[in-house]
C-alpha positions, 0 to 999 in steps of 0.5 A: 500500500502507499503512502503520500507525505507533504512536507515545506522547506523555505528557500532564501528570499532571494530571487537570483538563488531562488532561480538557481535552485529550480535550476537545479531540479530540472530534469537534466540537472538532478546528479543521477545518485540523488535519483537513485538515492530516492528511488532506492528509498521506496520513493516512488513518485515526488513533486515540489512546488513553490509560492514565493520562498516556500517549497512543497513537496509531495512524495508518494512512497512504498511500502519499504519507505521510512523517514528513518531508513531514507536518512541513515542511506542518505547519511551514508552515501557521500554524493548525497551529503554533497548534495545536501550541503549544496541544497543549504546555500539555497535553503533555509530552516522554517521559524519554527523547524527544530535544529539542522532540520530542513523539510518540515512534515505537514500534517493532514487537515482535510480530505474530501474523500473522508467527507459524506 
């Protein structure tokens, strides 16, 4: 059975950076071990969306995804690390996000397929 997650990262205000970032994520510019680091995670699908500095990002994963398993490969894979501290020069912790923590979890307030 799968799972979706929804979580936010805020970007630095700054639109140069901002345009450097979705630089980065497209398509032909993603490093393919951070493709192969998600897939290999049980992540199977992930969409990230923007309104001014605030990222979205929804991720559909399998049955084999955890948030702790995808951190230790994450922490155990070099490339990703460089990718990461990469990422930071573009990212910044929400207000109210807890220590080195980037993407915040969101928490689910509504479902239509829930209402009668």
């Amino acid at each position: 059975m799968n799972k979706k997650y929804c979580l936010a990262v805020d970007l630095v205000d700054d639109e140069a950076l901002i345009q450097e970032y979705e630089n980065w994520h497209k398509p032909e510019n993603v490093w393919p071990e951070i493709m192969k680091s998600i897939r290999d995670a049980g992540i199977t699908n992930m969409e990230i969306f923007r309104v001014g500095n605030r990222m979205f990002m929804i991720m559909e994963v399998d049955e084999t995804f955890s948030f702790e398993r995808k951190a230790a490969m994450d922490a155990a894979n070099p490339k990703v690390q460089e990718w990461e501290q990469l990422m930071w020069k573009y990212q910044q912790s929400m207000p109210f996000a807890k220590n080195g923590e980037k993407w915040v979890l969101l928490d689910k307030v509504f479902d239509l397929s829930q209402c009668i």
